[in-house]
N, C-alpha and C positions, 0 to 999 in steps of 0.2 A: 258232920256238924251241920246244922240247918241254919239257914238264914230267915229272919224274917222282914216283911216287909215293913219299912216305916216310912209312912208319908211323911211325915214331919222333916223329913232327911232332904226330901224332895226342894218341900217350900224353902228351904235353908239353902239350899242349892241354887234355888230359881231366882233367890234373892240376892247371893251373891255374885252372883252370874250377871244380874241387870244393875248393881251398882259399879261392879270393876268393869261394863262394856259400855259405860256412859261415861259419852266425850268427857274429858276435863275442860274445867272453864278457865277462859283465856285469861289473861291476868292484863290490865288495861296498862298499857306503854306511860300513859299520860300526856302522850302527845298534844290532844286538843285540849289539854288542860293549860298546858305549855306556852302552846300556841295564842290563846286567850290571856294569858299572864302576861306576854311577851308583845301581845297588841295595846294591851292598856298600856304597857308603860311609853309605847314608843305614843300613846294617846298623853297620857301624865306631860312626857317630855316635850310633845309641842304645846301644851297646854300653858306650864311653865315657861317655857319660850316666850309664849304668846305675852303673859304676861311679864315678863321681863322686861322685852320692846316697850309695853304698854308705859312702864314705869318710867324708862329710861325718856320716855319722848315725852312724857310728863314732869320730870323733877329735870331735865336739862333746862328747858328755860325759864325755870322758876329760881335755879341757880343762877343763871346767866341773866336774869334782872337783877337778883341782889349783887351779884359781882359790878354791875352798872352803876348801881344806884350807890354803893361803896363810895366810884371811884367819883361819883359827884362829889359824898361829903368830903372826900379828900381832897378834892380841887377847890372846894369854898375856904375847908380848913386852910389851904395853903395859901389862898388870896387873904386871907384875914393875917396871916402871918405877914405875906409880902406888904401889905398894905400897913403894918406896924412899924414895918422899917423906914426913917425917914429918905434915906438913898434910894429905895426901893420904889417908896411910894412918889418919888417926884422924879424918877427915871432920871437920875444923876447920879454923875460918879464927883468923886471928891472934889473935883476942880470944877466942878457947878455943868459938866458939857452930858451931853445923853447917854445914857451908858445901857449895856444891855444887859438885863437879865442873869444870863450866865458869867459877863465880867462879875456882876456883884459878887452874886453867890460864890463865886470862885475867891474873892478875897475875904469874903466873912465866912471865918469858920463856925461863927456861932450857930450863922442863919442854917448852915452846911450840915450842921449834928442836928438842929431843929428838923431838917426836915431829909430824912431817910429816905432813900433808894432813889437821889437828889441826879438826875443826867441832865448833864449841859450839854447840848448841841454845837455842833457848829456856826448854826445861822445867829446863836447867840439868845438863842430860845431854851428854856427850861422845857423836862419831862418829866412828868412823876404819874406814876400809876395810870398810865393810858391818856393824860389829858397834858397839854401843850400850855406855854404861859410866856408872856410877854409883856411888854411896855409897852404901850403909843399913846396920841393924843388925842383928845377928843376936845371939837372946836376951837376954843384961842389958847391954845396949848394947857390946856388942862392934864395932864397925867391921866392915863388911864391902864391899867392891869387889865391882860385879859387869859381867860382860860377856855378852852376851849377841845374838845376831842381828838383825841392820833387819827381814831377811825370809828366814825359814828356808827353804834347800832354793837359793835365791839366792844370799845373801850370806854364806852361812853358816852351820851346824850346830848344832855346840857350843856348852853354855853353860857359862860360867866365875866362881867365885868366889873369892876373897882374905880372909882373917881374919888377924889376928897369931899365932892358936895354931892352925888348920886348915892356916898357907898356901892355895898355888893347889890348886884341888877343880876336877874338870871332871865335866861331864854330856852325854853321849851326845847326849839333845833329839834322838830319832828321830823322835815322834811331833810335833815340833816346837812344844809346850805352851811355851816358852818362845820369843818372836816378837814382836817390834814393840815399843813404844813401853810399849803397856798390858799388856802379858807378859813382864815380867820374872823371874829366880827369887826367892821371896819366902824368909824366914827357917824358914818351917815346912816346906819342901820341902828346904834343905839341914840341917834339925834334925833329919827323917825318915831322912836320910843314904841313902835309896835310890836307888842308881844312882850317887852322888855319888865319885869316884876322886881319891886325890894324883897330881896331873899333875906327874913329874919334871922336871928340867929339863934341854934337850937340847942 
């Protein structure tokens, strides 16, 4: 039997020889794909962060003014109420003698539903929504209502007063001199008349 030669056999040979002896290519992990994916987000997430904080230090005191400014109209609204009462507005109690505050409201139940989330102290002093209220006199015994802050810059700003021939007067109390329990506005600070405004009614 003879054989004969074919080149062609060769090329065919030499071709499959140099495809099955080349490396295979590596098939990529994704690692640094990964990696990059897993960078941006921890970028995303301070990003957001960032912005978070931003919002939060932004919309707090823009709440915490309206919650201020609230509890002003709530203390005008209540000095307009106390100042309707005639017990109330002439700081007497039934037997014509000074009465405080808290007596009243504690015997009028009326005044008591009128005005909601109504604490009577023990000094004999009203609280309602952050601001403090009381009786005294201003010069020859004139009656006078006063409202004034729990704690300025918190609960509240302004401070307010009530006569029967001043009406409501209101004070700025930027420096916050009028505060707490044992700073109230006294008679020679609204006789001094500085700073002291008719608060319209709105």
């Amino acid at each position: 039997m003879s054989t004969q030669f074919d080149p062609s056999a060769i090329a065919t040979a030499a071709a499959t020889s140099h495809v099955s002896t080349a490396p295979a290519p590596t098939r990529s992990t994704g690692t640094s794909a990964n990696t990059t994916i897993r960078t941006l987000s921890w970028v995303d997430r301070l990003t957001l962060g960032a912005i978070g904080v931003v919002v939060v230090l932004v919309t707090l005191p823009v709440l915490r003014g309206f919650g201020l400014r609230e509890n002003e109209r709530d203390a005008l609204r209540m000095l307009r109420v106390l100042s309707a009462e005639p017990a109330a507005g002439a700081g007497l109690d039934a037997a014509g003698q000074q009465a405080s505050l808290a007596e009243l409201a504690g015997r009028d139940r009326v005044l008591h539903r009128r005005l909601e989330d109504l604490e009577m102290l023990s000094d004999g002093r009203l609280r309602r929504h952050g601001y403090l209220f009381d009786v005294s006199a201003l010069g020859t015994g004139e009656p006078m209502l006063r409202a004034w802050p729990w704690d300025h810059g918190q609960t509240g700003r302004g401070a307010f007063i009530w006569t029967p021939r001043r009406g409501i007067q209101g004070y700025r109390n930027g420096d916050g001199r009028f505060s707490g329990p044992e700073a109230p506005p006294q008679a020679a600070d609204v006789l001094a008349g500085d700073g002291w405004v008719p608060m319209p009614r709105r």
